[in-house]
PDB file of N, CA, C and O in Angstrom, chain B, residues numbered from 101:
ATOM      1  N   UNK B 101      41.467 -67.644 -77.801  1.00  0.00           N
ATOM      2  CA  UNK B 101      40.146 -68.155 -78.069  1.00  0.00           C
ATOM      3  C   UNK B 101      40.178 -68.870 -79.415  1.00  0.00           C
ATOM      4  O   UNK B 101      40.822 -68.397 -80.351  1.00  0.00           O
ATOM      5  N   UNK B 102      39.485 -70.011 -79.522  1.00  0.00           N
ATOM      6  CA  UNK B 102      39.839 -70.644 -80.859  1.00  0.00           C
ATOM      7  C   UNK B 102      38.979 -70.647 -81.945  1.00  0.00           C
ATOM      8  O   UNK B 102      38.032 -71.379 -81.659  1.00  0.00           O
ATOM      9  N   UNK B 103      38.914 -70.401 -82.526  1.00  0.00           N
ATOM     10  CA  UNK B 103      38.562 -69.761 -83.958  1.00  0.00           C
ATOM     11  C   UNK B 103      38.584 -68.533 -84.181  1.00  0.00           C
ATOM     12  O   UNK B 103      37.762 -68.075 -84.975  1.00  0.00           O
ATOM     13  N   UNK B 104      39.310 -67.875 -83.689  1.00  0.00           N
ATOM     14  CA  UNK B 104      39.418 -66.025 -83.880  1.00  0.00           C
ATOM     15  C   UNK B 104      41.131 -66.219 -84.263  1.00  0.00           C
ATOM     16  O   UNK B 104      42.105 -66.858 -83.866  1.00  0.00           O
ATOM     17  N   UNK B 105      40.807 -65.332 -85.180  1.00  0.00           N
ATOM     18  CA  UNK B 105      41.613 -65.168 -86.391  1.00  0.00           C
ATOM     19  C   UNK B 105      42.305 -63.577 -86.007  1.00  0.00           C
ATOM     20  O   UNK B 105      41.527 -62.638 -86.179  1.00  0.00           O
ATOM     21  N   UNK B 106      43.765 -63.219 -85.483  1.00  0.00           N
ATOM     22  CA  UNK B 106      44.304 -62.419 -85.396  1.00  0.00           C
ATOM     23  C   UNK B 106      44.798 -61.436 -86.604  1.00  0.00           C
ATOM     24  O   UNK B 106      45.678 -61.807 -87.380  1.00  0.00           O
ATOM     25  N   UNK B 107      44.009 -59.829 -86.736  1.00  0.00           N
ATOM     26  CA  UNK B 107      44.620 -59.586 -88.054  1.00  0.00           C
ATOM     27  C   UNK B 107      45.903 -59.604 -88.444  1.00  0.00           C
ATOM     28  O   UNK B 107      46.556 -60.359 -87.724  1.00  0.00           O
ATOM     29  N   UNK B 108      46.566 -59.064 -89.324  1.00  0.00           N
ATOM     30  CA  UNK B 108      48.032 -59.233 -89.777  1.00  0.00           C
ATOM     31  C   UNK B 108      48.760 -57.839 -90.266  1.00  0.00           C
ATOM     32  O   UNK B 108      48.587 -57.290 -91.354  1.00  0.00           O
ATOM     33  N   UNK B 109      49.486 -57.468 -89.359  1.00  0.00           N
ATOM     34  CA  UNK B 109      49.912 -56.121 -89.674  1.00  0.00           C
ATOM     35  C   UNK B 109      51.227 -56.376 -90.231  1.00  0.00           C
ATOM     36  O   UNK B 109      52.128 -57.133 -89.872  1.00  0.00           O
ATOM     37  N   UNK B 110      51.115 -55.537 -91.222  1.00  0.00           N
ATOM     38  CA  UNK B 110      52.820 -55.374 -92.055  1.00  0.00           C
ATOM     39  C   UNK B 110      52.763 -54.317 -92.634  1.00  0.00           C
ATOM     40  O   UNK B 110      51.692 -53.766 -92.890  1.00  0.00           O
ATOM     41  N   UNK B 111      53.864 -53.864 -92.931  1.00  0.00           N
ATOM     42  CA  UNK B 111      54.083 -52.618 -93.618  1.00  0.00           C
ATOM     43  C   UNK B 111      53.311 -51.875 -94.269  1.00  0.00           C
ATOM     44  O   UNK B 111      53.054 -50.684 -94.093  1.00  0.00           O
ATOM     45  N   UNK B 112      52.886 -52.686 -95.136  1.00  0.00           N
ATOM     46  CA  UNK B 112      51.737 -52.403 -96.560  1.00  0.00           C
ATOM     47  C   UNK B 112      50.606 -51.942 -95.869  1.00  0.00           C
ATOM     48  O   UNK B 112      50.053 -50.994 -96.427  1.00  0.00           O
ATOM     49  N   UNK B 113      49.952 -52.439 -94.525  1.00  0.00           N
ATOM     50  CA  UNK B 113      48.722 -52.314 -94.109  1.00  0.00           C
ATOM     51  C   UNK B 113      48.357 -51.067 -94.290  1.00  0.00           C
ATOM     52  O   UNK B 113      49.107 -50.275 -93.719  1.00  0.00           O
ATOM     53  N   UNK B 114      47.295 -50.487 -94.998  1.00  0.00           N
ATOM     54  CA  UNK B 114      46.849 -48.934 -94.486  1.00  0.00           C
ATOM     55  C   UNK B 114      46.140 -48.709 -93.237  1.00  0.00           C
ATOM     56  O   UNK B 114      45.696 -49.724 -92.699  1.00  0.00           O
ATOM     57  N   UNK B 115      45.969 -47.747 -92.740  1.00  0.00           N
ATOM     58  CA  UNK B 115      44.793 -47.683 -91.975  1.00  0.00           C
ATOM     59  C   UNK B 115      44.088 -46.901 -92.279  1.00  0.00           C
ATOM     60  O   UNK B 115      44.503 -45.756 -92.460  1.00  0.00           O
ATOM     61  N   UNK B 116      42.367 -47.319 -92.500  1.00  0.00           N
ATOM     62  CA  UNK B 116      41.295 -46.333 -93.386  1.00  0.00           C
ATOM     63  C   UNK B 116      40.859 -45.847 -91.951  1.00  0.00           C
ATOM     64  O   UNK B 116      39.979 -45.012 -92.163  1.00  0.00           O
ATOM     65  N   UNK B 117      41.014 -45.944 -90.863  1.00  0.00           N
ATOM     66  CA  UNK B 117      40.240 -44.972 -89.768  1.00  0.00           C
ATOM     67  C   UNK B 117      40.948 -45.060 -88.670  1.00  0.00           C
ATOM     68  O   UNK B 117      41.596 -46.087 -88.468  1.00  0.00           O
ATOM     69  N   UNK B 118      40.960 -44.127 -87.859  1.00  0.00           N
ATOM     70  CA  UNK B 118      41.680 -44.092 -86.779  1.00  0.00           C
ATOM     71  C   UNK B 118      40.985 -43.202 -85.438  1.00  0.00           C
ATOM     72  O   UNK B 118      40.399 -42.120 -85.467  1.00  0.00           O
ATOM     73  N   UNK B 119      41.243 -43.953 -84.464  1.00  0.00           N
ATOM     74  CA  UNK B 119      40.520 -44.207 -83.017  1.00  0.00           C
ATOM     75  C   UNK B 119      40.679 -42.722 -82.330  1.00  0.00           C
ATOM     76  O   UNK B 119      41.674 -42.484 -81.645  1.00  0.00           O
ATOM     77  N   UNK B 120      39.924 -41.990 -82.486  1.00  0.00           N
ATOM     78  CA  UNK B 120      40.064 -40.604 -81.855  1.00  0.00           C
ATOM     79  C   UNK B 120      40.099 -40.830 -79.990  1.00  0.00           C
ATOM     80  O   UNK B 120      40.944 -40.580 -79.130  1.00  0.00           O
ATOM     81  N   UNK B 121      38.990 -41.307 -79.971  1.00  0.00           N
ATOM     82  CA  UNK B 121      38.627 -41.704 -78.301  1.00  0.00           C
ATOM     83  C   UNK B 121      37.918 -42.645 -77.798  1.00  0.00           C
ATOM     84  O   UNK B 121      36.831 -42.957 -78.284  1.00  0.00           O
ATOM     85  N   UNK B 122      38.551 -43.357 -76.520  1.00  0.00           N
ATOM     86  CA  UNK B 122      37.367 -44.670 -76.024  1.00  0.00           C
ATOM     87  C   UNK B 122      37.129 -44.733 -74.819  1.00  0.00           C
ATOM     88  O   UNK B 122      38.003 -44.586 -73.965  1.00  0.00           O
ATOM     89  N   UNK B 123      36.014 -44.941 -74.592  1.00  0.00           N
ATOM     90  CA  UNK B 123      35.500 -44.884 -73.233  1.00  0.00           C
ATOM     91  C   UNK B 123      34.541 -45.945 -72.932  1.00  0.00           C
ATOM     92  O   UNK B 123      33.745 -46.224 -73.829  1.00  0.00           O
ATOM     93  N   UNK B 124      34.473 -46.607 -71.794  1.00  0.00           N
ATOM     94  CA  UNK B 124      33.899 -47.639 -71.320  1.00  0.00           C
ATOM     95  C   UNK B 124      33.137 -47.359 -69.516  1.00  0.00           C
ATOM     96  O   UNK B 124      33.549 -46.718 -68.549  1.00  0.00           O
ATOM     97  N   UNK B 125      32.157 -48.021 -69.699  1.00  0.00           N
ATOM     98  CA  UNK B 125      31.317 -48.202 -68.238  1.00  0.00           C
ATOM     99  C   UNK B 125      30.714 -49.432 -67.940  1.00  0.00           C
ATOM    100  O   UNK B 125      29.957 -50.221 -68.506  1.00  0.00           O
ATOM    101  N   UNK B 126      31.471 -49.307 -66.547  1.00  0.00           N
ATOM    102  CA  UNK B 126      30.551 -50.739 -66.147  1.00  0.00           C
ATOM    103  C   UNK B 126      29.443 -50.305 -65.689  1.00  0.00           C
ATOM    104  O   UNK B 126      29.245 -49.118 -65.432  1.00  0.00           O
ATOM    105  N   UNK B 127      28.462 -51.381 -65.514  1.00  0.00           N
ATOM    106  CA  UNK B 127      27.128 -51.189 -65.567  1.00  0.00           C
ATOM    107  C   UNK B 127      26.508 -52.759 -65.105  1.00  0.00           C
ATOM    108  O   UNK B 127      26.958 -53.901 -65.192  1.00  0.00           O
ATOM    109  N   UNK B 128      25.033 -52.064 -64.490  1.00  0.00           N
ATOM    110  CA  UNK B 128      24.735 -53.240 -63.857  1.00  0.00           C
ATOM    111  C   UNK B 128      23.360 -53.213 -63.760  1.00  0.00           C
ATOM    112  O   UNK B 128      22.867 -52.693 -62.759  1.00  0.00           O
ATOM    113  N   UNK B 129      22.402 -53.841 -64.915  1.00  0.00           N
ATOM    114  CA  UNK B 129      20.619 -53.679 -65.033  1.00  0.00           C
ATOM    115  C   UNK B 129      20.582 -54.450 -64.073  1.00  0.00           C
ATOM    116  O   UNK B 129      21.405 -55.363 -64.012  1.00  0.00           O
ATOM    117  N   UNK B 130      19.275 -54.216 -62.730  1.00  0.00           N
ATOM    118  CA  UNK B 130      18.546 -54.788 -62.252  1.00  0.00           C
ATOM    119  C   UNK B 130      17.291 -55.116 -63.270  1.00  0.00           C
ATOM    120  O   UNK B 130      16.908 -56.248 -63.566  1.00  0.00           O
ATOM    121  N   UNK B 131      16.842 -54.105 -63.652  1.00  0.00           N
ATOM    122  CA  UNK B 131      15.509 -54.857 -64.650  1.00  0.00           C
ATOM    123  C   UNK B 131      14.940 -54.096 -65.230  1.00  0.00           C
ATOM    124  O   UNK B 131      15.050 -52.883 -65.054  1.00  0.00           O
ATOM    125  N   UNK B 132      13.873 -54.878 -66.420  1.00  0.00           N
ATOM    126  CA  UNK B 132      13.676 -53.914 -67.524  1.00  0.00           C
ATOM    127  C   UNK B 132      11.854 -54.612 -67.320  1.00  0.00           C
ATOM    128  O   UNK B 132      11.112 -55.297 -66.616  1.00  0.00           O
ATOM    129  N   UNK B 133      12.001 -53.488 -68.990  1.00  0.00           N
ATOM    130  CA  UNK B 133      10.216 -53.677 -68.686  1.00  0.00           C
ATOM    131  C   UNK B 133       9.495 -55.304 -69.270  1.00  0.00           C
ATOM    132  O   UNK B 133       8.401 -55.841 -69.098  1.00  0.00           O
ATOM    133  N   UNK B 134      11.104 -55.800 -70.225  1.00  0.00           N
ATOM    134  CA  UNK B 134      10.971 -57.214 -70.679  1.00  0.00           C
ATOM    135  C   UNK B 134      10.971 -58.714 -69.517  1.00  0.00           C
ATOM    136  O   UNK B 134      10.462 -59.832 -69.602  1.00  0.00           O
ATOM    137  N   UNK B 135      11.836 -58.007 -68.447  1.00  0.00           N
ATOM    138  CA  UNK B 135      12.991 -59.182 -67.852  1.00  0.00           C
ATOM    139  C   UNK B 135      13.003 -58.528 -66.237  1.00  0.00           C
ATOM    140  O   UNK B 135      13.469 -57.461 -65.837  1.00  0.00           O
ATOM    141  N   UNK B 136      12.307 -59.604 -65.511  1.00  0.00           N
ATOM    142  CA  UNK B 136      12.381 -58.659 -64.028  1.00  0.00           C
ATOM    143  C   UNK B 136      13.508 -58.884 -63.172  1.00  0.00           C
ATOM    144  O   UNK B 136      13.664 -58.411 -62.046  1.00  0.00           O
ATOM    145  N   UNK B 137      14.585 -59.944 -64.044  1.00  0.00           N
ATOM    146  CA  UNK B 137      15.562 -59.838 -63.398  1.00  0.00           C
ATOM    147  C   UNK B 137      16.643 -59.906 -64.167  1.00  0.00           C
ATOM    148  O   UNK B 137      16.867 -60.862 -64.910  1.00  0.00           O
ATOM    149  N   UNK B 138      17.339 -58.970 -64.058  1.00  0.00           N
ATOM    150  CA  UNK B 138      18.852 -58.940 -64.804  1.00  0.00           C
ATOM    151  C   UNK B 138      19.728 -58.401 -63.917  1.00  0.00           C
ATOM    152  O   UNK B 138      19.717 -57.235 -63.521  1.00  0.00           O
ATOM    153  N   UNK B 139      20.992 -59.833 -63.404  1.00  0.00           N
ATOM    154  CA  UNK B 139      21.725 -59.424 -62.559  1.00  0.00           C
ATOM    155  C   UNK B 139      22.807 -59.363 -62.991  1.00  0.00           C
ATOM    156  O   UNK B 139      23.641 -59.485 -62.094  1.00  0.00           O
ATOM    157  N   UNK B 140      23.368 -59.183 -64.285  1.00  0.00           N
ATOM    158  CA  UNK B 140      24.609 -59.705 -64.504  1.00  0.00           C
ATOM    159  C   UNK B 140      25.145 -58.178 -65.061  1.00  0.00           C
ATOM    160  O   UNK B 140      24.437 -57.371 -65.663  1.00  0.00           O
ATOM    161  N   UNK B 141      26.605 -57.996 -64.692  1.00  0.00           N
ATOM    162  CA  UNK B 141      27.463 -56.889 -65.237  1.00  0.00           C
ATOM    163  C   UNK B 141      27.537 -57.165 -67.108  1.00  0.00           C
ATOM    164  O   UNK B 141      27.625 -58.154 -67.834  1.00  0.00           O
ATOM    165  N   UNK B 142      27.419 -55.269 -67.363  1.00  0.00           N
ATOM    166  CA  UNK B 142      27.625 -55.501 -68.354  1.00  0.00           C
ATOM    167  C   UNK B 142      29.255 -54.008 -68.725  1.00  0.00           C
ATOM    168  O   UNK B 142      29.428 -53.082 -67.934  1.00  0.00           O
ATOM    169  N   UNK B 143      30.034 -54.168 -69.845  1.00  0.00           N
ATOM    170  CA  UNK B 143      30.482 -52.623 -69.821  1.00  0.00           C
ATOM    171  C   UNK B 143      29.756 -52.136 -71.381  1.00  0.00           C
ATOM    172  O   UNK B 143      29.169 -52.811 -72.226  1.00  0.00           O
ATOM    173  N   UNK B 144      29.959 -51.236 -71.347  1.00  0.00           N
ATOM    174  CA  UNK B 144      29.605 -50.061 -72.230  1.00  0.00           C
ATOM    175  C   UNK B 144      30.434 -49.306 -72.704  1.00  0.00           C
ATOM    176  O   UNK B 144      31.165 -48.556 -72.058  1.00  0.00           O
ATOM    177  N   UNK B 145      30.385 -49.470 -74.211  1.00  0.00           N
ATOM    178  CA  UNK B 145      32.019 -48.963 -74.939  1.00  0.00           C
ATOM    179  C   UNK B 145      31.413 -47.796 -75.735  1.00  0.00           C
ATOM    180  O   UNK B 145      30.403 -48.013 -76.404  1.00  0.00           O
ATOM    181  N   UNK B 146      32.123 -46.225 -75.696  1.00  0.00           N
ATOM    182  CA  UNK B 146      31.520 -45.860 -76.950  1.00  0.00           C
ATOM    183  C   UNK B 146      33.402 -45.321 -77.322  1.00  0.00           C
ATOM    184  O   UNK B 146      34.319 -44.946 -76.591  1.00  0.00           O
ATOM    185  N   UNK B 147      33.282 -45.528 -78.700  1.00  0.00           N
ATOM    186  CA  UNK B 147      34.256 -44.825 -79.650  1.00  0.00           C
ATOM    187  C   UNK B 147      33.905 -43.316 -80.580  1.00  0.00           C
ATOM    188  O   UNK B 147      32.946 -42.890 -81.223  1.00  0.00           O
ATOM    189  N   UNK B 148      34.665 -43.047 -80.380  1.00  0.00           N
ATOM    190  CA  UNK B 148      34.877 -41.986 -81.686  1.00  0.00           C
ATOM    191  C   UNK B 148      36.440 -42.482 -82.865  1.00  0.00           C
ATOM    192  O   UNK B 148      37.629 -42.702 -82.635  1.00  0.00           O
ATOM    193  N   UNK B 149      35.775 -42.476 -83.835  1.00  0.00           N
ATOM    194  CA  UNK B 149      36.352 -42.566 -84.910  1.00  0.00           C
ATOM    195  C   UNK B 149      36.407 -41.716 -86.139  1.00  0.00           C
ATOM    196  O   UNK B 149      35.411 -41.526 -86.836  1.00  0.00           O
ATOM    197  N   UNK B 150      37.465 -41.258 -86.371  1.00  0.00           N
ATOM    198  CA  UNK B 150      37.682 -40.541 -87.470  1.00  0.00           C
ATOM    199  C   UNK B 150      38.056 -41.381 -88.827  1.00  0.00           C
ATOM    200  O   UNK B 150      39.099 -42.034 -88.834  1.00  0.00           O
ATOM    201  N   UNK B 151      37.228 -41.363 -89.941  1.00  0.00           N
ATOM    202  CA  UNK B 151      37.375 -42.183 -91.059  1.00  0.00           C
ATOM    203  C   UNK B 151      38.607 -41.151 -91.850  1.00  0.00           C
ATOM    204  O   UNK B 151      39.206 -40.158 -91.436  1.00  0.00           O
ATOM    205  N   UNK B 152      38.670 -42.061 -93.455  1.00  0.00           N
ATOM    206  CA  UNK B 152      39.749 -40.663 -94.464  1.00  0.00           C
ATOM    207  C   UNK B 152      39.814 -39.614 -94.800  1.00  0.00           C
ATOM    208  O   UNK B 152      40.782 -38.979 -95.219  1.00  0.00           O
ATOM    209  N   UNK B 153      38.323 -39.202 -94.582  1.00  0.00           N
ATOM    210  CA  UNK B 153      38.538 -37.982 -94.639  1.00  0.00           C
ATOM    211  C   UNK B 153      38.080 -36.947 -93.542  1.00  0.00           C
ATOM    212  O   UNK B 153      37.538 -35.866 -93.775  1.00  0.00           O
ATOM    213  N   UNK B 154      38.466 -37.588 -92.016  1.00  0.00           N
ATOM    214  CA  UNK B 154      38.487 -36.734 -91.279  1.00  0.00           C
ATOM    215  C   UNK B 154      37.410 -36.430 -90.488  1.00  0.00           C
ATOM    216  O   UNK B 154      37.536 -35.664 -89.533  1.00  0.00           O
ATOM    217  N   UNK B 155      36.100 -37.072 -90.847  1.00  0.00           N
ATOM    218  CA  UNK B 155      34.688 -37.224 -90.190  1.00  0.00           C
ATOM    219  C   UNK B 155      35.042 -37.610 -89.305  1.00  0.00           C
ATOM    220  O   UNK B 155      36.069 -38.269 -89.463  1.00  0.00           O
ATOM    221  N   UNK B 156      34.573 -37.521 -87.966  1.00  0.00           N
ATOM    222  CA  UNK B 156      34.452 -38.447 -86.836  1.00  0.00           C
ATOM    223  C   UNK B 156      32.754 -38.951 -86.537  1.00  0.00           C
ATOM    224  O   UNK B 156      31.690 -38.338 -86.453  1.00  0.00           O
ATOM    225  N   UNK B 157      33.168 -40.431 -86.431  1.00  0.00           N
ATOM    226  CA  UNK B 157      31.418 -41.339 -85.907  1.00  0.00           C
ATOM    227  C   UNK B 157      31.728 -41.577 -84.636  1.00  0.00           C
ATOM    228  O   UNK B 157      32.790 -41.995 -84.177  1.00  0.00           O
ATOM    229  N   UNK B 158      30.314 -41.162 -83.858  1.00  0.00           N
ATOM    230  CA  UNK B 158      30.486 -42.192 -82.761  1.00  0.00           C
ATOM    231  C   UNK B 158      30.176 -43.782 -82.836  1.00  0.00           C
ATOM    232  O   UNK B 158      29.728 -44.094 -83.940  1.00  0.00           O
ATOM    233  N   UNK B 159      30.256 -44.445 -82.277  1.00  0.00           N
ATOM    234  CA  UNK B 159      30.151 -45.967 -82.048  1.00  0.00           C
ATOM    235  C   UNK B 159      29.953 -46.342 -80.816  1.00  0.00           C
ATOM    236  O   UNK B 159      30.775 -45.921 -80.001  1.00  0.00           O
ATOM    237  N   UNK B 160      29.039 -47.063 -80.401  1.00  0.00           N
ATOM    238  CA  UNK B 160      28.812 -47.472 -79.253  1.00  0.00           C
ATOM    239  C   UNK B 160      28.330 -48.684 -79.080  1.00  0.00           C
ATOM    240  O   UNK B 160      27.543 -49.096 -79.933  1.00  0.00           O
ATOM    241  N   UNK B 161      28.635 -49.433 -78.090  1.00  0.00           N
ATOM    242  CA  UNK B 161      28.346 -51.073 -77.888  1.00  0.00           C
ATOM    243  C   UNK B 161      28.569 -51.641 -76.862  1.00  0.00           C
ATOM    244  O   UNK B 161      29.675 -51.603 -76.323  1.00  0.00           O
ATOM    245  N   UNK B 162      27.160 -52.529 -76.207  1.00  0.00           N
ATOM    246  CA  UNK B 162      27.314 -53.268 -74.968  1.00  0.00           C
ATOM    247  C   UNK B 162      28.220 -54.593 -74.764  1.00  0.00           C
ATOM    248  O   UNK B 162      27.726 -55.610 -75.252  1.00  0.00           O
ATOM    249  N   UNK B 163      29.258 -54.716 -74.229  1.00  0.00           N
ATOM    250  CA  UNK B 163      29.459 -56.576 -74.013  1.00  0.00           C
ATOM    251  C   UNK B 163      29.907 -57.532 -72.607  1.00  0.00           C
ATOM    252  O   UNK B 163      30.872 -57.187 -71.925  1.00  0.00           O
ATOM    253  N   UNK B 164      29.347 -58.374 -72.375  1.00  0.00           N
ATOM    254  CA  UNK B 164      29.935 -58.807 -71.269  1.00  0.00           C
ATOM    255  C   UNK B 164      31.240 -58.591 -70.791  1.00  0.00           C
ATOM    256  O   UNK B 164      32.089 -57.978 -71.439  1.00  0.00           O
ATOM    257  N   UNK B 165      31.479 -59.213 -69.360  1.00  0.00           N
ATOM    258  CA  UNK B 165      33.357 -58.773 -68.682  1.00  0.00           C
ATOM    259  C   UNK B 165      33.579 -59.350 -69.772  1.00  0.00           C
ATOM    260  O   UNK B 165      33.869 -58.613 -70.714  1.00  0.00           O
ATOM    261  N   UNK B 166      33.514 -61.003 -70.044  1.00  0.00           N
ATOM    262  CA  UNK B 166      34.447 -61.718 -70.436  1.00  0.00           C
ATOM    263  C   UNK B 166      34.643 -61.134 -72.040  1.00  0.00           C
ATOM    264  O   UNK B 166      35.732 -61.058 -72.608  1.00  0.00           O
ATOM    265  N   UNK B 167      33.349 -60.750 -72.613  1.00  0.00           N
ATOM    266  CA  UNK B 167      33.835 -59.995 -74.134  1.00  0.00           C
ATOM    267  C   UNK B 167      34.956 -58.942 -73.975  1.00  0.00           C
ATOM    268  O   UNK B 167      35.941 -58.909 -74.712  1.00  0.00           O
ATOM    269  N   UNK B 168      34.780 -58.278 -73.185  1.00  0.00           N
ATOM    270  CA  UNK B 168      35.530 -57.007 -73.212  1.00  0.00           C
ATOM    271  C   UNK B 168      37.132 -57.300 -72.263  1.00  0.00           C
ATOM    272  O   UNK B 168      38.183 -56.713 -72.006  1.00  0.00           O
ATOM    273  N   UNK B 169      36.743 -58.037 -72.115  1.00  0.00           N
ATOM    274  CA  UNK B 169      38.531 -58.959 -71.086  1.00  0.00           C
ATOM    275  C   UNK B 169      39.100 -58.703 -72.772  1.00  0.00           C
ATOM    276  O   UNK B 169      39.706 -57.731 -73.223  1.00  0.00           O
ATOM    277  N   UNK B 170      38.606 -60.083 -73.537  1.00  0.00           N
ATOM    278  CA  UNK B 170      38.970 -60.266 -74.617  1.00  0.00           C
ATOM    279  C   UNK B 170      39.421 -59.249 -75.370  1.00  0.00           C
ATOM    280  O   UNK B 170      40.584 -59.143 -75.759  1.00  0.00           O
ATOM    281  N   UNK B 171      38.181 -58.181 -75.683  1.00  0.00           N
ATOM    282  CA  UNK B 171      38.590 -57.211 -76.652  1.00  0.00           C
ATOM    283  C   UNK B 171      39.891 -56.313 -76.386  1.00  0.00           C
ATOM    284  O   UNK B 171      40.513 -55.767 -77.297  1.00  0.00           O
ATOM    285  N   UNK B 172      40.154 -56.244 -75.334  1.00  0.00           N
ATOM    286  CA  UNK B 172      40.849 -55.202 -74.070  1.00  0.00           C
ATOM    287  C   UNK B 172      42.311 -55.720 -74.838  1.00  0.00           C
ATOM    288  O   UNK B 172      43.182 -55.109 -75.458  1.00  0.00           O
ATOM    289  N   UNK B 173      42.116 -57.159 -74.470  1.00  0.00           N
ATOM    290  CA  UNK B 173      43.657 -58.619 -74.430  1.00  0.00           C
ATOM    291  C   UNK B 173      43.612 -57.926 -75.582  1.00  0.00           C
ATOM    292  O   UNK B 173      43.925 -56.739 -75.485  1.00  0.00           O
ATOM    293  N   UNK B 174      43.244 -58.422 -76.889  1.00  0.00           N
ATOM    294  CA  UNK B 174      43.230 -58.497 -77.988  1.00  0.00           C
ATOM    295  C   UNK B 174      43.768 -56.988 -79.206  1.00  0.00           C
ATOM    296  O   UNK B 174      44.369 -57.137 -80.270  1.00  0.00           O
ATOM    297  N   UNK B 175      43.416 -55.949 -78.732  1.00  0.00           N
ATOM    298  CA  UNK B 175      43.307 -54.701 -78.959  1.00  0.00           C
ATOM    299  C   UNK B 175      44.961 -54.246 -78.557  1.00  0.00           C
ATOM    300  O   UNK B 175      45.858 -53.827 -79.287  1.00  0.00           O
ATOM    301  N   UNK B 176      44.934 -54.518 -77.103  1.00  0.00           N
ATOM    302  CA  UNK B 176      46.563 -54.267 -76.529  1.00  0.00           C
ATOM    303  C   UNK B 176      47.666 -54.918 -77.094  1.00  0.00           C
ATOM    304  O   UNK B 176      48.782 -54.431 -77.278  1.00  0.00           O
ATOM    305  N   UNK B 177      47.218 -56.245 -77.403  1.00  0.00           N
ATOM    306  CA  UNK B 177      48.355 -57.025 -78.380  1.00  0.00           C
ATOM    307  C   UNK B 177      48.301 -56.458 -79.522  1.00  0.00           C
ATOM    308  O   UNK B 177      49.438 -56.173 -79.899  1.00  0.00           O
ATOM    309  N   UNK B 178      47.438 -56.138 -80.310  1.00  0.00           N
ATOM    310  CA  UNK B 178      47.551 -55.398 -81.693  1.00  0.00           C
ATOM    311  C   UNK B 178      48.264 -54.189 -81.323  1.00  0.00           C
ATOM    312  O   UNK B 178      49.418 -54.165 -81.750  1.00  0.00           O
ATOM    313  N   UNK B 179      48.007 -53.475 -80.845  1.00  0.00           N
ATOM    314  CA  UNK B 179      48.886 -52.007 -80.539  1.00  0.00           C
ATOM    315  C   UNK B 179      50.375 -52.344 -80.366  1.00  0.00           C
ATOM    316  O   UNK B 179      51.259 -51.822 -81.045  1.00  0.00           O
ATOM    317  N   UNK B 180      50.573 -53.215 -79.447  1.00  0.00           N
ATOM    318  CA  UNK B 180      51.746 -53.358 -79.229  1.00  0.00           C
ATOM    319  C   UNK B 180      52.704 -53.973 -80.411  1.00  0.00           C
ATOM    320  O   UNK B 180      53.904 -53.784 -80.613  1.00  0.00           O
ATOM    321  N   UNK B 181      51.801 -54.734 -81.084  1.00  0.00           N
ATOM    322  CA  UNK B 181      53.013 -55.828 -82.266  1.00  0.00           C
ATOM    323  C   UNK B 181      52.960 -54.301 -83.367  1.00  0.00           C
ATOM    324  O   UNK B 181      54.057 -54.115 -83.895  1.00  0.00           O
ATOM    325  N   UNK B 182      51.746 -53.109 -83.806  1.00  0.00           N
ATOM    326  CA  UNK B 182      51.993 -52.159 -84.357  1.00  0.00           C
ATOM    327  C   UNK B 182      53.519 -51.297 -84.452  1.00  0.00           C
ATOM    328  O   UNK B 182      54.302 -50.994 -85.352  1.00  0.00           O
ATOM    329  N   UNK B 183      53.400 -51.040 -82.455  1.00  0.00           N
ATOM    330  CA  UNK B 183      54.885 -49.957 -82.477  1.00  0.00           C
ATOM    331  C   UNK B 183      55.989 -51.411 -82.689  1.00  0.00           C
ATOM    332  O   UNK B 183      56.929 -51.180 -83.450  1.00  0.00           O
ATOM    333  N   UNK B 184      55.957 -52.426 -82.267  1.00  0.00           N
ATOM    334  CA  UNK B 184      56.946 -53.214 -82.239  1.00  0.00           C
ATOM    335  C   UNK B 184      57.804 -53.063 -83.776  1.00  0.00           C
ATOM    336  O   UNK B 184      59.002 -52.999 -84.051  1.00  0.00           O
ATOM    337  N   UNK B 185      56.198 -53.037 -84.826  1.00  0.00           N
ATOM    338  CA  UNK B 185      56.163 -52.656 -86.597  1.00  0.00           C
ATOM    339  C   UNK B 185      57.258 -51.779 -86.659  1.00  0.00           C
ATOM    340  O   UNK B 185      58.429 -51.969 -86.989  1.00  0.00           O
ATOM    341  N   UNK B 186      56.562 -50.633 -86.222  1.00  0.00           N
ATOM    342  CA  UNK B 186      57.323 -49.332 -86.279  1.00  0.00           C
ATOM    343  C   UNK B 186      58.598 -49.320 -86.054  1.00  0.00           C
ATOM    344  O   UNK B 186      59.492 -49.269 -86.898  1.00  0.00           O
ATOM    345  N   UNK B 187      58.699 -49.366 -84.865  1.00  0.00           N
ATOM    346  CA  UNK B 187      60.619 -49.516 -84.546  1.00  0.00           C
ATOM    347  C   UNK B 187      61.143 -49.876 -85.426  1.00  0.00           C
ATOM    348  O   UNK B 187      62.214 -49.345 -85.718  1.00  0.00           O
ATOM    349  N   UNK B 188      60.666 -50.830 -86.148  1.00  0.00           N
ATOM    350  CA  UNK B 188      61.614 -51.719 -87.172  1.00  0.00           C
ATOM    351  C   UNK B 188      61.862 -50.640 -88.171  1.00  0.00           C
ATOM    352  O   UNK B 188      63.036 -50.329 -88.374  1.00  0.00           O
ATOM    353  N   UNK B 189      60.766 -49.933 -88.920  1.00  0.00           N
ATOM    354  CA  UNK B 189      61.489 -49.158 -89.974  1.00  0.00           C
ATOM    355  C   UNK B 189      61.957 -48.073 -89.994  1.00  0.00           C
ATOM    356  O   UNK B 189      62.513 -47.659 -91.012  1.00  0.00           O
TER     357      UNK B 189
END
């Protein structure tokens, strides 16, 4: 996607929080009390995250397929170039 800016992992990187658990639902409003018609899929992400010192937040957030295609793509390539990190040292 063009103008999204891939972060940059190297050695040095810390990580200030780390992803306890994620869960997602698809979902599908017929209608609300605003909008008498809403046909379009949405998923539904919630996280748990544990910050530095060990708190865990939940987090939760709606986004279209195509957001969450993305985030999905995007997320899996970061993980992967991470252990790729790792091996190395």
């Amino acid at each position: 996607m063009e103008g999204v800016r891939e972060p940059v992992l190297d050695a040095k990187s810390q990580v200030t929080n780390q992803l306890v658990d994620f869960q997602w639902k698809l979902g599908m409003a017929v209608s609300s009390d605003s909008c008498r018609s809403l046909k379009y899929p949405y998923v539904a992400v919630m996280l748990k995250v544990a910050d530095h010192s060990g708190q865990i937040k939940n987090k939760s957030f709606e986004m279209t397929i195509p957001q969450f295609q993305f985030f999905f793509l995007i997320s899996t390539d970061n993980s992967r170039k991470l252990l790729q990190l790792l091996k190395l040292c």
